[in-house]
N, C-alpha and C positions, 0 to 999 in steps of 0.2 A: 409572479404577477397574479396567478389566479388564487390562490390563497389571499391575498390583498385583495384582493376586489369583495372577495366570500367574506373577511372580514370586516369591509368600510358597509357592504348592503347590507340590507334588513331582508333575510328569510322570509321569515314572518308575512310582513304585507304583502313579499313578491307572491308566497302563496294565496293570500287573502285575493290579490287581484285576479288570480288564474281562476279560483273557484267564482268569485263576481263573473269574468267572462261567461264560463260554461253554465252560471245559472242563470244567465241574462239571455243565454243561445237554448238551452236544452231545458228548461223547466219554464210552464206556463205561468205567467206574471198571474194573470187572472184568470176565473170560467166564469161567461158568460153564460144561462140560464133563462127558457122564458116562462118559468117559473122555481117555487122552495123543492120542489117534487122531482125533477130533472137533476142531473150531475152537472150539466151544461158542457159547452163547448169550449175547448184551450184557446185562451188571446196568450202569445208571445211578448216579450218587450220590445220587440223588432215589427210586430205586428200594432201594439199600443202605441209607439212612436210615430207610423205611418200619419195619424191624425191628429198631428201636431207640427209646427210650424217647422219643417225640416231645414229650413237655411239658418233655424238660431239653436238646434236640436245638437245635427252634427257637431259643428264648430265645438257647442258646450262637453259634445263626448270625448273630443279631442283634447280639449283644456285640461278634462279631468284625467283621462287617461294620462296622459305627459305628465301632469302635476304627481298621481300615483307614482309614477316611473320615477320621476328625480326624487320621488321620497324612499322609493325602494331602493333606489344606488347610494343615496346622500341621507341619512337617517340621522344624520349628526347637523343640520342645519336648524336652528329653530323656526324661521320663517317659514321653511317647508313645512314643519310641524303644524303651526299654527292653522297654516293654508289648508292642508288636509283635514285637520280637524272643523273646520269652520265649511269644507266641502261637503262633509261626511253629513253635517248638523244639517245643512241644505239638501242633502242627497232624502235622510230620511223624509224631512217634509213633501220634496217633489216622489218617493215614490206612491205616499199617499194620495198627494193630488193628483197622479196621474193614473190610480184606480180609480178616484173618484170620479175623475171625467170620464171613465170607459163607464162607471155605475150611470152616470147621468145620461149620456148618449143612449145607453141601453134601454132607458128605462123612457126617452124622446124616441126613440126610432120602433122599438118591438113594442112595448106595454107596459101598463102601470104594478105588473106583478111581475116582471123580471126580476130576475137576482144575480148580481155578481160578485163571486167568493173571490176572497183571495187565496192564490197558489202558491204552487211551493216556490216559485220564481223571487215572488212576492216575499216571503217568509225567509228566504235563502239571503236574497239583497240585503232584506233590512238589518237581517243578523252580521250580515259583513260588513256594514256601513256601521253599526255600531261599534264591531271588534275595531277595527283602522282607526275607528274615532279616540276609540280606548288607546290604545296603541299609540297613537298621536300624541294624545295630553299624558301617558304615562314617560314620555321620549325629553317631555319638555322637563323632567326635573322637579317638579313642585314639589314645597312640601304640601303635606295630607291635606288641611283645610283649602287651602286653593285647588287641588286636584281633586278634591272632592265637588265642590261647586261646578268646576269646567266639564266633571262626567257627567253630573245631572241639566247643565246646561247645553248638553248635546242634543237633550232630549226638547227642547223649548220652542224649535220651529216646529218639530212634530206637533205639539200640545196645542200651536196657535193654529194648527190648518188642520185639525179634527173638525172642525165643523165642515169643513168641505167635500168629507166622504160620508154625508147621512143616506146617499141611497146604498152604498155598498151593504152587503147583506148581513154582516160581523155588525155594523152600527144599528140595522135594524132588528139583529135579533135583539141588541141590548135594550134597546128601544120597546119589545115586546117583553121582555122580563127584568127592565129597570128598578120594578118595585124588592125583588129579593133579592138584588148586592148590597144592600147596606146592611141588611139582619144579618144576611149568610159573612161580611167583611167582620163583622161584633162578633159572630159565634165564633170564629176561626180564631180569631183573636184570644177569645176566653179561652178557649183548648188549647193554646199555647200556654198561655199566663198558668192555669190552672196546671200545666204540666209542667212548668219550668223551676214555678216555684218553689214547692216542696222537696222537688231535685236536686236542686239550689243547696237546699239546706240538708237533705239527705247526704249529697255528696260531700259537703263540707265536716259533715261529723264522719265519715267512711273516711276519709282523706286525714283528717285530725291522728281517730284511732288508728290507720295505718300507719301513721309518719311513728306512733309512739310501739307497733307492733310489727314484724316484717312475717309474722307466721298467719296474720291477718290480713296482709297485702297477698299472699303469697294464694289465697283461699278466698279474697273474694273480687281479685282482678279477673280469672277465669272466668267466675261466673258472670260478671258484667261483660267481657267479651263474646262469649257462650248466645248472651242475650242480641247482641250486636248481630248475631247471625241468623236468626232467626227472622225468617220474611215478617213485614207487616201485617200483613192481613192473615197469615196463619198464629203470628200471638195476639191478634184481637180474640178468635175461633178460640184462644185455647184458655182465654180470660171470659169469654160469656157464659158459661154453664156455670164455674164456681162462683161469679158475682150472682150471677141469676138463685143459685141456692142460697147463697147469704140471703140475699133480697126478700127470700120466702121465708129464711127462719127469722128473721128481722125485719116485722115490716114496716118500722118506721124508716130503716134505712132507704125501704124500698118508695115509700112517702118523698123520702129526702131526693129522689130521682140517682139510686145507685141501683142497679138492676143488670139482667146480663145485656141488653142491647142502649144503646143511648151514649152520654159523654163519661160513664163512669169506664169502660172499657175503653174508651178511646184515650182518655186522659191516661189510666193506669197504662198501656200498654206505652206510650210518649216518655212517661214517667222513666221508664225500665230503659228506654236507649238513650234518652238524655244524661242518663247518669255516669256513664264510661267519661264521655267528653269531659263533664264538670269534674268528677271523682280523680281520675286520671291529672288533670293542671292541677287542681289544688293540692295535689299531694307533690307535684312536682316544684309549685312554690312553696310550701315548706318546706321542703328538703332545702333550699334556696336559701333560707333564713339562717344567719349567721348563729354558730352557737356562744359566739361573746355575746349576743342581742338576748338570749334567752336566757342566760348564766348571771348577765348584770340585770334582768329584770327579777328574777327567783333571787337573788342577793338582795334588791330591795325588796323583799317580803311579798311578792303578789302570788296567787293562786295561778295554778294551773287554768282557772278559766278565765283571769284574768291578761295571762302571759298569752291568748288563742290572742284574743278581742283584743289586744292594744298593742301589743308586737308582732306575733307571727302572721294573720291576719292581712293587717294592713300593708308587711313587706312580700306576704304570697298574692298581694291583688293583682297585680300585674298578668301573672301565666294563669291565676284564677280569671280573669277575663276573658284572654282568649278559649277558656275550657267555655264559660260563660257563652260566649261570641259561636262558637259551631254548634251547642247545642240549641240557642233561640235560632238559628237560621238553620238546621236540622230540623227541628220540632217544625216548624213553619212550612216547611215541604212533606214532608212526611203526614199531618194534620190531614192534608187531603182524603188520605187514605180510609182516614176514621167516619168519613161519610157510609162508609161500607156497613158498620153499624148502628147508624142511627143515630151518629151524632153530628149532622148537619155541617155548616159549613162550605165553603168555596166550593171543595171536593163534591158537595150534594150540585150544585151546579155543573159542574164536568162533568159526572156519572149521569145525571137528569140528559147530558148532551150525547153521549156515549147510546145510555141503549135508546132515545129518539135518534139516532145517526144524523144528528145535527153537529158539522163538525165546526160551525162558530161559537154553537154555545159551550162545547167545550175547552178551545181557545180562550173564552171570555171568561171560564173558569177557572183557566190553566195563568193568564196573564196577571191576576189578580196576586195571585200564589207568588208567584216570581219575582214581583213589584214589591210585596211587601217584605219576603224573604231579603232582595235587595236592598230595602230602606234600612230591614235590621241590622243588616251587615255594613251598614252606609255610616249609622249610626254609631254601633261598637268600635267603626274605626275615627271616628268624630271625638268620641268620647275619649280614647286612648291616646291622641292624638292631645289634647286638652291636658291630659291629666301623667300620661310618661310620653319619654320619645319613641316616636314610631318608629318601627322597622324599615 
């Protein structure tokens, strides 16, 4: 019987809900501040609820808790599914609006310079309300293009009741530095592209001449792993001095903006770990590549460069994509990093947050990052999805 039970429930959520619990009892929703300068005072979720209509509060904690419950015994209903998911969508919205009411009371009751951060209470919830949500629309079966729409459609009551927390202090810092996320979203963007590309095609000839050499696999898969271990910001350090000398002995390149601090070390050093991911699948779809496909291509007379480009190629695209697919959502996370030197960026907003110990503006830096790394990942399963069967 107990083996039965452990296999008809869902693990999973039953933990998601325990941690919801204890971050709902033991981490502060929000801090209140009566002003930027103070750390402020911990408000609870137990403490934020008190000023809110408790006869249609409780009832609602009740509905959701139960509704959790029969989703964690009975994980195999889809109406449950749907309900959870459709809770979760709502859940994120109200716990915005209910920091925003604690910013707005704040800021009517003490002063027009209060602040109210969000806590890790706050941070904790919304992270679990999104997992359960995930978890939900993944339970229901879709294929990829409808589960993709149902995960970004989790996000849409959030989207529509952002205006409701413009006193919170995370809205007004954006507020006070709105003008540098559009430059700092383009440069991130560029250091990606600029890194990806040429990897792209680096990898793809490393992968070619491997598939035809195994004493060349054998000599230079090391060294791209070699590279994979090496910290970020120690192979930026170890790429500025020797760009920096180029730069002097050539100063047009240095004209051209390659020098040792800037995007030329940021790119080169992206360049260098992007390439295991991409090198690695492409070589692993060649191998893939039938040798009656290449045998009956070379029997109609084509070239070796023509057998890459119109057979092997097109049947390695598949595992070359997902090489594709971790190294732009790799690059994208990592990019941050390259703020360190001087090559601007998301990352120059986090760090600008960091050593001002402003810790909105580096959320505001950090959330940017995550969002877009997730679109590219959103995408490369959109596209695959499109063009072979999804896994």
């Amino acid at each position: 019987m107990g083996l039965s039970l452990v296999h008809r429930c869902n693990p999973v959520l039953a933990l998601y809900l325990l941690l919801a619990l204890g971050a709902a009892y033991g981490l502060p929703f929000v801090r209140v501040a009566p002003n930027r300068l103070v750390s402020g005072e911990p408000v609870f979720l137990s403490d934020a609820l008190l000023h809110l209509n408790g006869q249609l509060i409780v009832p609602l904690l009740l509905a959701l808790f139960t509704l959790l419950s029969v989703a964690a015994l009975q994980p195999r209903k889809r109406i449950t599914q749907v309900l959870v998911f459709l809770a979760m969508a709502a859940a994120l919205a109200c716990l915005w609006l209910l920091a925003g009411h604690i910013a707005n009371n704040a800021i009517e009751t003490q002063n027009s310079f209060a602040r109210t951060a969000l806590g890790a209470g706050f941070w904790a919830l919304g992270a679990l309300a999104w997992l359960i949500g995930i978890d939900a629309a993944d339970r229901l079966q879709l294929t990829t293009l409808p589960r993709l729409l149902l995960q970004i459609a989790l996000l849409l009551p959030l989207l529509l009741s952002l205006s409701q927390g413009l006193n919170l202090s995370i809205a007004q810092e954006y507020a006070n530095h709105s003008d540098v996320f559009g430059p700092a979203i383009l440069r991130h963007l560029q250091i990606v592209m600029l890194a990806v590309a040429p990897a792209l095609v680096i990898g793809l000839l490393l992968a070619w001449r491997m598939s035809k050499n195994r004493e060349l696999r054998q000599a230079i898969f090391p060294v791209l792993n070699v590279l994979q271990t090496i910290p970020s910001i120690a192979l930026f350090g170890l790429l500025m001095a020797p760009l920096a000398w180029i730069a002097l002995q050539w100063p047009a390149l240095s004209r051209a903006g390659i020098g040792g601090v800037g995007i030329a070390p940021a790119v080169l050093a992206l360049l260098m770990y992007a390439l295991l991911p991409i090198a690695r699948s492409a070589l692993a779809g060649l191998e893939q590549v039938p040798a009656e496909a290449v045998n009956a291509a070379r029997a109609m007379g084509m070239s070796s460069r023509q057998i890459l480009w119109e057979v092997e190629l097109p049947l390695a695209l598949p595992a070359l994509f997902i090489g594709l697919r971790t190294a732009v959502v790799q690059t994208t996370g990592l990019a941050a990093v390259s703020a360190l030197v001087g090559a601007g960026g998301l990352g120059q907003i986090m760090f600008d947050g960091l050593f001002s110990a402003a810790n909105e503006l580096v959320i505001l830096g950090v959330i940017p990052i995550v969002l877009l790394a997730m679109l590219a990942d959103t995408a490369f399963k959109l596209l695959g999805s499109l063009f072979w069967t999804s896994p």
